[in-house]
C-alpha positions in Angstrom: -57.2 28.9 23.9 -54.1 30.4 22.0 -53.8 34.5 22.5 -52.5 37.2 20.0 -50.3 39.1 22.7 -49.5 42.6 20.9 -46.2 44.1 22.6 -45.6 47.9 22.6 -42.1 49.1 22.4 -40.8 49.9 25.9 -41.7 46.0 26.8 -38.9 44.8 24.4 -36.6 47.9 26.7 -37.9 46.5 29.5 -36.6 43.2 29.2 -35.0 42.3 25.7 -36.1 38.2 26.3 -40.3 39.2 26.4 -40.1 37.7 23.4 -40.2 34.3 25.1 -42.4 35.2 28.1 -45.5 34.3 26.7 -45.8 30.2 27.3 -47.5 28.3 24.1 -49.4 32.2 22.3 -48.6 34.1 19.5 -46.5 36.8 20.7 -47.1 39.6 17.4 -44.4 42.9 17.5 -45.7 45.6 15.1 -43.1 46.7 12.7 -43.5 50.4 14.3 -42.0 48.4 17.5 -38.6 48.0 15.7 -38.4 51.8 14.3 -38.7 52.9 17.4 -35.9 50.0 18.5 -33.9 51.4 16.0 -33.8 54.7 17.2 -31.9 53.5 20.6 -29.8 51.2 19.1 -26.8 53.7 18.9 -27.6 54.7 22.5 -24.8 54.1 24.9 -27.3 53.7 27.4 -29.1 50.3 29.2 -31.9 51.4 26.5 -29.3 51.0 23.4 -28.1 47.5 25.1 -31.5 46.4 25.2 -32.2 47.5 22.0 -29.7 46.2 20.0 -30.0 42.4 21.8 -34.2 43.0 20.9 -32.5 43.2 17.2 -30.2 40.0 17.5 -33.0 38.2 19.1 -35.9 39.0 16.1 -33.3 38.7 13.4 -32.1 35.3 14.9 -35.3 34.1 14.6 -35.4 36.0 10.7 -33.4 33.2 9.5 -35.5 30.3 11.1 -38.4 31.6 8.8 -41.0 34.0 7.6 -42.0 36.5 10.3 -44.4 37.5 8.5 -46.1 34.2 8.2 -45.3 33.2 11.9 -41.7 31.6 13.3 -42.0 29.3 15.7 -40.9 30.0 19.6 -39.3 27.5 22.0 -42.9 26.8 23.8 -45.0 26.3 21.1 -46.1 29.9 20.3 -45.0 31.4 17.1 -43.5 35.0 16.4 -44.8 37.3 14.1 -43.9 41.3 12.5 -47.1 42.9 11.3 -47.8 46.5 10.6 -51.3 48.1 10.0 -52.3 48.3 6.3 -55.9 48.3 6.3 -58.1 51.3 7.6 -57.8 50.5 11.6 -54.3 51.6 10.9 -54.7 55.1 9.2 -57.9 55.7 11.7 -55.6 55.4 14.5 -52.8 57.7 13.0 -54.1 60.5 11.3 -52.1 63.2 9.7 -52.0 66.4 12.0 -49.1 69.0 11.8 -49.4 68.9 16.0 -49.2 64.9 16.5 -45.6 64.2 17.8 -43.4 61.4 16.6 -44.1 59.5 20.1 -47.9 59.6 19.4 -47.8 58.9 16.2 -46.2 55.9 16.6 -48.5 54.8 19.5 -51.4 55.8 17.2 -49.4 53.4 14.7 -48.9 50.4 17.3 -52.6 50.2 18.5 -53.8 50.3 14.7 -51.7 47.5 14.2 -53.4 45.5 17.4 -56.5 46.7 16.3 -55.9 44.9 12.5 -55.0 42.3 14.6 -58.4 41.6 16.5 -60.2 42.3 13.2 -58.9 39.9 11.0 -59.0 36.8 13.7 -62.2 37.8 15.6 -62.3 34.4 17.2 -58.9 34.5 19.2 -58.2 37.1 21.8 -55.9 40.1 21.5 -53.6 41.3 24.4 -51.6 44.7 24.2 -49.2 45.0 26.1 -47.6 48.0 27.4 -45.8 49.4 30.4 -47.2 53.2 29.4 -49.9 53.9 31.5 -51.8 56.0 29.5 -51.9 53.9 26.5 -53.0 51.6 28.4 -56.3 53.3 29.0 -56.6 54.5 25.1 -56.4 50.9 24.3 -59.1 50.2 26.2 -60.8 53.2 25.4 -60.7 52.0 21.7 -61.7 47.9 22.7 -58.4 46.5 23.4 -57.6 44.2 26.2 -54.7 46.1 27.7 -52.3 44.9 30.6 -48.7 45.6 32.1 -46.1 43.9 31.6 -45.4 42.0 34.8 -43.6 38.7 34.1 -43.1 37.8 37.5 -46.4 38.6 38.4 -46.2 39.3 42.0 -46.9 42.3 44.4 -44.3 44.0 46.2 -46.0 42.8 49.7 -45.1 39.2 48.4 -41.9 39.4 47.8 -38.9 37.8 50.0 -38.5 40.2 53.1 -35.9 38.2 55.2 -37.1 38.3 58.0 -39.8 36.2 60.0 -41.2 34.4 63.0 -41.2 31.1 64.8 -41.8 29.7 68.1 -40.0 27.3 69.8 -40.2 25.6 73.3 -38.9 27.7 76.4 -35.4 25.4 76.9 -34.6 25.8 73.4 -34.9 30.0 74.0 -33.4 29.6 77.1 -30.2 28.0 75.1 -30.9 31.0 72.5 -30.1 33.6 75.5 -26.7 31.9 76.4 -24.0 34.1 74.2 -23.6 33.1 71.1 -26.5 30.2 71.7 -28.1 28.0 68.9 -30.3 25.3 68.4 -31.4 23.0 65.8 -33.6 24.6 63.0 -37.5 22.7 63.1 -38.1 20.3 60.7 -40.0 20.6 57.5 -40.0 24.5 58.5 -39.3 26.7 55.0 -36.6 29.0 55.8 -33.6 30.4 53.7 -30.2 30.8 54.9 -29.5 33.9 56.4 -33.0 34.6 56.9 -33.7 37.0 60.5 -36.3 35.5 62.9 -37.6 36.7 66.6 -37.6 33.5 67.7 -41.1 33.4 70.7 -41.7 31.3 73.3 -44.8 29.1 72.9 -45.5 29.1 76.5 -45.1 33.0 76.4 -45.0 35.1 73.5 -43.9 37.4 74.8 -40.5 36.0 75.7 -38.1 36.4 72.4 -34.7 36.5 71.3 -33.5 37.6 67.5 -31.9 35.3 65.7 -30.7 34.0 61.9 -30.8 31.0 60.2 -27.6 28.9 59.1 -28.9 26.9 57.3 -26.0 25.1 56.1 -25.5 23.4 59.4 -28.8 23.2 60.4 -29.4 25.8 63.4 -31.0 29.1 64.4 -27.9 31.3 66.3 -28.7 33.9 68.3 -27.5 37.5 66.4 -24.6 39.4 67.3 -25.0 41.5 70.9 -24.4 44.9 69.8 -23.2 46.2 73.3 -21.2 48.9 72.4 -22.3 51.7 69.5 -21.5 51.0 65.7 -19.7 54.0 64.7 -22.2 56.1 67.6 -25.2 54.2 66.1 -27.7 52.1 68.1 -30.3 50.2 66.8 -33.8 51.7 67.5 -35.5 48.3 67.1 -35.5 44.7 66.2 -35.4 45.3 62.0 -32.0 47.9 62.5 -30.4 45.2 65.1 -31.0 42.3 62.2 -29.9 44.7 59.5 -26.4 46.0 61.7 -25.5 42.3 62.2 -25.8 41.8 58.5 -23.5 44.6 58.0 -21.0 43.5 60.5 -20.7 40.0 59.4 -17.2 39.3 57.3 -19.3 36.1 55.9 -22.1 37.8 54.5 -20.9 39.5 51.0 -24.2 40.7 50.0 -26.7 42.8 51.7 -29.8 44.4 51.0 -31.6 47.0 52.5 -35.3 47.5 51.7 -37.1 50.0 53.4 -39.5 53.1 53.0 -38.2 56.8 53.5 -36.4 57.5 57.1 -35.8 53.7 58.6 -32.2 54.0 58.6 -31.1 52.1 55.9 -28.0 54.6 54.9 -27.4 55.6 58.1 -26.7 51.9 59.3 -24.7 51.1 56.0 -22.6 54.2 56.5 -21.8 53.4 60.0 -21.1 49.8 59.2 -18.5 50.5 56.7 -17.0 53.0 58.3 -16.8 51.0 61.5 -15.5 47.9 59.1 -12.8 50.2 57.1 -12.0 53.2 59.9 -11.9 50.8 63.7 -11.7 47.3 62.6 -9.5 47.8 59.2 -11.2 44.6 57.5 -11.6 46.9 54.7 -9.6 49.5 52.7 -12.0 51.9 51.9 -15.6 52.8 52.4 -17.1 53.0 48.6 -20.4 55.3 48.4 -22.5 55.3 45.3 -25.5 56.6 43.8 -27.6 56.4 40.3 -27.3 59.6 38.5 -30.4 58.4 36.7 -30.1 57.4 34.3 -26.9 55.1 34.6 -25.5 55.4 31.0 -25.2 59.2 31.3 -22.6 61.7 31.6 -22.3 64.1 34.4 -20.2 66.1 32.3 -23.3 69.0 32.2 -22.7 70.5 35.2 -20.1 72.7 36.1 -17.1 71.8 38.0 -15.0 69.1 38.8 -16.4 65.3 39.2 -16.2 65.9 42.8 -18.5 69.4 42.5 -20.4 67.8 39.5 -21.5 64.9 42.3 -22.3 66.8 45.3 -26.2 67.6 44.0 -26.6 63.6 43.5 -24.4 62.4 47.0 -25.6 65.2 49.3 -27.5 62.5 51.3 -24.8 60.5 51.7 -22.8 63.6 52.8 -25.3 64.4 55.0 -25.6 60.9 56.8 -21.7 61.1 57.3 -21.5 64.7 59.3 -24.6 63.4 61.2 -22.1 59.8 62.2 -19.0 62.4 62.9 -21.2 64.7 65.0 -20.2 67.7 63.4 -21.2 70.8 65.6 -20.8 74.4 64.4 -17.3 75.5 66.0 -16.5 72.3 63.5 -18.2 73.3 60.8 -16.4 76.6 61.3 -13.4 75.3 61.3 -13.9 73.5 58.0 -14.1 69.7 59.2 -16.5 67.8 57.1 -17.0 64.3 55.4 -13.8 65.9 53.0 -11.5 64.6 55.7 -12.1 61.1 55.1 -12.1 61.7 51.5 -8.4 63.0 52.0 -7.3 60.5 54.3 -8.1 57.9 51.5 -10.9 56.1 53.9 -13.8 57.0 52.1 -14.7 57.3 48.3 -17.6 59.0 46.6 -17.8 57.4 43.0 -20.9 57.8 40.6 -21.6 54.1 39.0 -21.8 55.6 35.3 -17.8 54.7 35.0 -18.0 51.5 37.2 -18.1 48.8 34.1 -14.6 47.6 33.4 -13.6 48.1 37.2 -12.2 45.4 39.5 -13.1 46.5 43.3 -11.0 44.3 45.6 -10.9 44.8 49.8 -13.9 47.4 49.7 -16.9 48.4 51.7 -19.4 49.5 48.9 -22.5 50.9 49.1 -24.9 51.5 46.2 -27.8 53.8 47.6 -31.2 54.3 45.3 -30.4 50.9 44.3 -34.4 50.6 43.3 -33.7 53.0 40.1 -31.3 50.3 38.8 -32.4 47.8 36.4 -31.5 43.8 37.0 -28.9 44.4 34.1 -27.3 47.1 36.0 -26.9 45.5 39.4 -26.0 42.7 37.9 -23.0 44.6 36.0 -22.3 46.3 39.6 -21.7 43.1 41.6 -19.6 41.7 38.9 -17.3 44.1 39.4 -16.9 42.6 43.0 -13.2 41.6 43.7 -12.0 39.3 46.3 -12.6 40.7 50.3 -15.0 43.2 49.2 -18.7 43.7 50.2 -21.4 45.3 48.7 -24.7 46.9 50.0 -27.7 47.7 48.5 -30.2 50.2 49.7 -33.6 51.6 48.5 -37.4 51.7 48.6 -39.2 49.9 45.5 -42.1 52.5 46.6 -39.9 55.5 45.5 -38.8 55.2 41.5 -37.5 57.5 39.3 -36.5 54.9 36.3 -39.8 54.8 34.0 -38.3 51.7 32.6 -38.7 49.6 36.3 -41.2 49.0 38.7 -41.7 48.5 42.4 -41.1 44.7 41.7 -38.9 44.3 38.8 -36.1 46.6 40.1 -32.3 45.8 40.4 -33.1 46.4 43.9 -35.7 43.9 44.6 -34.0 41.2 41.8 -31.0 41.0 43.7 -33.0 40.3 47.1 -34.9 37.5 45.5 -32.6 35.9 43.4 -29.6 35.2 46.4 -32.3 34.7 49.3 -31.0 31.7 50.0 -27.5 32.4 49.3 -25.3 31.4 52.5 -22.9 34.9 51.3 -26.2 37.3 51.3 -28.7 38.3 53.4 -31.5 40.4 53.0 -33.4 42.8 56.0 -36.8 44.5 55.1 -36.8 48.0 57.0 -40.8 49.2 58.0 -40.3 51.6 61.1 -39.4 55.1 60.3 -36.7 56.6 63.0 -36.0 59.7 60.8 -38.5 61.8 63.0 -42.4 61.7 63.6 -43.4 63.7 61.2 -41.0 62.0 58.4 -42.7 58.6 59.4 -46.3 59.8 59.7 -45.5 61.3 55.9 -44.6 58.5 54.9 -47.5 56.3 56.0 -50.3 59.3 55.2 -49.2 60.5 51.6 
């Protein structure tokens, strides 16, 4: 049965092509929906980019016919621009010297939805919203209400890249040997890249970490991180995988998803300045974080862009005087993470002025990447330029941006989109080293 889907403003923000996301229904924007466009549509923000491509989008399909009366979509569903002229409408948004622009244009939205399910009792009516709360006075008021989801997946489903297999005990005996592979199984479902502790079938409890190349058919044993990386061990299987995807040269793209305190900064600091300060594969380590949100200006606090950053990178900061082993005579003495700044080995950049950049022969790592929308990243790793690689580090259980979720996040786009990329690799982080009390927080609250 064909549905009337209703879609609330910050949907069309959320991802400009919605529009299209609804297979063979009637997908119906209320012409509240494009005042409030309008009002972003000047923004230099992602919100004005999405809002002005929401506009191109509704007036391209303007001149295909009356939106009014219905246009027709690419799968069968048709497009339509109501607004609320009967009494659901002016029920909904009553005058009220108090009522706020924002409400009254909510009020305004459900009427609309409301007139909707009124005048065609017989088909179902969706809103659909990514505000919470008006979520619940939809269905307060009779409205079928839902999120906005389009991949529909939990975050537990989602690519972690990393796994399990078991093969026979000559083949992990051939595993042990350095730098020992053997043919991937047949029919088995794994990406390139992918991380596996490989068991014994005879005993489980005989294992070996390895990765998939899937490109020439084989599991290889991972790298034997003997000596320190930069003073850094791993503390467990999950921080070895993620270290040898740091310390590849093949692998371009990495991402890093974890929870609060499993390392992921730590090991991407110590990776690139292992890469750029010992090994000199790269020219610089690159350090960036979202000043949420991306589009704007750090130009409101006081100082210089250095001083104007420190609130923002004083994790990263943090991470690198913990890798130097600063003590307090040092400290005294004024050594800090400054002296790789001046010796031009390290960089701290905010990725508001990164668009229109060319990064060549870098070691880049974008921390927070979860507050970054799929646009963003995606205009971050363009900016890529020949021998550099990027890192990407967050936890999709830890957002600031209203405008993503734990599942459709830069962060968590990136990962599933190049998981089988032979250039990328992706490691899911769950054991928290920070301290005890950092990973039993973590788990309790």
């Amino acid at each position: 049965m064909v549905k009337n889907f209703v879609l609330d403003t910050n949907v069309l923000l959320h991802d400009p092509n919605a529009i299209l996301g609804f297979a063979d229904n009637n997908v119906c924007i209320p012409i509240y929906v494009i005042e409030e466009i309008d009002q972003f549509k000047k923004d230099l923000s992602e919100l004005g980019q999405n809002a002005r491509q929401v506009s191109r989008i509704i007036d391209g399909y303007r001149v295909r016919g009356n939106l009014r009366e219905g246009v027709p979509l690419p799968d069968g569903g048709r497009l339509f621009v109501l607004f609320a002229s009967g009494n659901h409408g002016r029920e909904m948004a009553p005058y009220h010297k108090d009522l706020s622009i924002s409400h009254l244009m909510d009020r305004l939205i459900m009427g609309t939805a409301l007139e909707v399910a009124r005048a065609q009792p017989d088909t179902p009516v969706v809103f659909v919203t990514k505000d919470t709360n008006l979520r619940i006075r939809a269905e307060a008021l009779g409205l079928r209400a839902v999120d906005y989801d389009r991949q529909r997946k939990d975050v537990s489903e989602l690519y972690t890249g990393t796994g399990e297999v078991f093969l026979d005990a000559a083949q992990i005996a051939d595993l042990f040997k350095p730098g020992g592979a053997v043919p991937m199984p047949e029919d088995s479902n794994l990406n390139e890249n992918q991380y596996l502790v490989v068991r014994s079938a005879a005993n489980p409890s005989q294992s070996v970490l390895a990765r998939v190349v899937k490109k020439e058919s084989k599991i290889q044993r991972i790298l034997d991180l003997k000596d320190p990386v930069w003073g850094i061990r791993p503390r467990n299987k999950e921080q070895h995988f993620a270290l040898d995807a740091l310390l590849r040269d093949e692998i371009s793209l990495v991402t890093l998803v974890g929870k609060a305190g499993t390392g992921k900064t730590l090991l991407a600091i110590a990776a690139g300045l292992q890469k750029v300060a010992e090994e000199q594969t790269f020219v610089r380590l690159l350090v960036s974080r979202p000043i949420f949100p991306l589009g704007r200006d750090i130009g409101y606090l006081p100082g210089d862009v250095e001083e104007k950053l420190n609130p923002w990178m004083q994790p990263i900061h943090d991470n690198v005087e913990f890798l130097m082993g600063l003590s307090r005579p040092d400290r005294r003495g004024g050594r800090s993470y400054h002296e790789l700044l001046e010796m031009g080995l390290m960089e701290v950049e905010p990725l508001t002025y990164i668009r229109g950049r060319s990064i060549p022969n870098q070691f880049m790592i974008v921390d927070e990447a979860q507050n970054l929308t799929p646009h963003e990243v995606k205009t971050i790793i363009t900016r890529v330029g020949h021998g550099t690689k990027i890192v990407l580090t967050g936890d999709p259980y830890q957002i600031d941006n209203p405008y993503v979720d734990s599942v459709n996040n830069g962060l968590i786009y990136i990962a599933e989109k190049f998981r089988n990329e032979g250039i990328a690799a992706t490691v899911t982080l769950t054991k928290g080293e920070r301290s005890q009390l950092a990973e039993l927080a973590a788990n309790l609250l």
